[in-house]
C-alpha positions in Angstrom: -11.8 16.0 17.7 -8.4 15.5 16.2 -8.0 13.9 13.3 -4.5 12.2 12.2 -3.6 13.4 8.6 -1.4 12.0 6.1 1.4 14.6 7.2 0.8 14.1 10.2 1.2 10.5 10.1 4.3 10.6 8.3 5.9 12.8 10.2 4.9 10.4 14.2 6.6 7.3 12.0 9.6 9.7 10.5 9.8 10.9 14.5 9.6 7.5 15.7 12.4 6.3 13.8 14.6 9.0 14.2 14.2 8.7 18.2 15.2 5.1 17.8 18.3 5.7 15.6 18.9 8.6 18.8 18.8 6.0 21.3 21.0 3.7 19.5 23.6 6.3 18.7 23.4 6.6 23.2 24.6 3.6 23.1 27.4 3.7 21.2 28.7 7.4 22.8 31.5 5.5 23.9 33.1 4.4 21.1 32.9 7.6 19.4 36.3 10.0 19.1 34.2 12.4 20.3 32.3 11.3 23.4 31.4 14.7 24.3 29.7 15.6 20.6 28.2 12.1 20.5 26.3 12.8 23.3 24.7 16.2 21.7 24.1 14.0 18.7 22.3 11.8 20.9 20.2 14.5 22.7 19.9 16.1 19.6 17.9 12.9 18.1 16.0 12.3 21.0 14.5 16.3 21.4 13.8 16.9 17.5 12.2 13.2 17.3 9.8 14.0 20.2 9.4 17.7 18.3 8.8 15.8 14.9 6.0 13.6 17.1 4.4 15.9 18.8 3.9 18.3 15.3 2.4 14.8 13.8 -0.2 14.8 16.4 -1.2 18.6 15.9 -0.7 18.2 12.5 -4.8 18.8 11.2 -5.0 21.8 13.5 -2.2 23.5 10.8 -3.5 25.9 8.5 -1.1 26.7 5.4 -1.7 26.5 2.1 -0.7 23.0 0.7 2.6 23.9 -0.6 3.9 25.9 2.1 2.0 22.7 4.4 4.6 20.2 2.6 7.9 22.4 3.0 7.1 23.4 6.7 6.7 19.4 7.6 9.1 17.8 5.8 11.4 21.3 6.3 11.3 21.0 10.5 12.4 17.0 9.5 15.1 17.3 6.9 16.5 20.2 9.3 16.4 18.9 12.4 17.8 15.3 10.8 20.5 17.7 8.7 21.7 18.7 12.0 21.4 15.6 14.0 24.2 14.2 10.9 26.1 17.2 11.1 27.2 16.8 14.7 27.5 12.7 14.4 29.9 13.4 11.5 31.4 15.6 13.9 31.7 12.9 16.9 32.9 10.4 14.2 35.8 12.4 12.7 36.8 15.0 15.7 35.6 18.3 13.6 35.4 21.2 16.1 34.8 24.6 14.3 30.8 24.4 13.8 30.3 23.3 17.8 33.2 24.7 19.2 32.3 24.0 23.0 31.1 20.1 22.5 34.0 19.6 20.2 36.8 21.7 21.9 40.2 20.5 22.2 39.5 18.1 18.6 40.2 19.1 15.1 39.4 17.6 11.5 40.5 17.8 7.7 39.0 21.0 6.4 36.7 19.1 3.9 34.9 17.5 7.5 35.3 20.7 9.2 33.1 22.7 6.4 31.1 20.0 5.6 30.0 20.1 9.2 29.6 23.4 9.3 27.4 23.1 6.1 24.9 20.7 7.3 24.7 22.3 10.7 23.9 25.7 9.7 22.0 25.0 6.7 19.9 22.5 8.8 19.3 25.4 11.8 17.9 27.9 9.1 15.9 25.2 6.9 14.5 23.9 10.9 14.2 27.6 12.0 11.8 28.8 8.8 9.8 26.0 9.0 9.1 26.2 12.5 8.3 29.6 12.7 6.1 28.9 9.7 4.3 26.1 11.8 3.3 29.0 14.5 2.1 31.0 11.4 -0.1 27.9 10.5 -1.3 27.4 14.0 -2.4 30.7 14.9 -6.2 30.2 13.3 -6.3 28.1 16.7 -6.1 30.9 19.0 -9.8 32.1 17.1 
């Protein structure tokens, strides 16, 4: 039987919120300059949430050492909520370069445009090594 950790806890109530700030943020897609980058902000929200759940429930079935246990959970979060902000910014203030086809035909001040781009890619890569150090950690399950 499964048994809810600590993590794992943390990261079902970290998920939970996030998916409610992503459903709030549909509602207000409208009034966005961006309608069209709002809405991937929104989706964006909704699928890591659900991701950020679903890894609280599997949680005690990870294997890592406990430092590498702590950067891979609260890694997939802070990336996955470092792009969520990255494309809201984006929505908010028009900046295009980063998501080029959900922000086509807007532009922002340089400063919004890298800052964007900052929290976009650096969220991607931070979400991208901690998830493919979750499958690491999950593979003593397939023995």
């Amino acid at each position: 039987m499964m048994e809810l950790t600590q993590i794992g806890a943390q990261l079902i109530f970290i998920g939970t919120v996030f998916f409610l700030v992503g459903l709030i943020q549909g509602a207000l897609i409208p009034s966005v300059k961006n309608s069209r980058m709002a809405l991937s902000g929104h989706l964006t929200a909704v699928q890591c949430a659900m991701a950020l759940v679903i890894f609280g429930v599997i949680w005690s079935l990870v294997e890592l050492p406990q430092s590498l246990d702590i950067f891979v959970a609260y890694g997939c979060a802070l990336g996955f909520i470092l792009i969520w902000l990255g494309i809201t910014i984006a929505s908010v203030a028009g900046a295009s370069k980063a998501l080029p086809i959900a922000g086509a035909g807007f532009s922002a001040t340089v400063i919004t445009e890298l800052t964007v781009k900052i929290m976009v890619r650096t969220g991607s890569l931070l979400s991208l090594i901690a998830c493919s150090l979750l499958v690491f950690g999950l593979f003593p399950i397939l023995w």
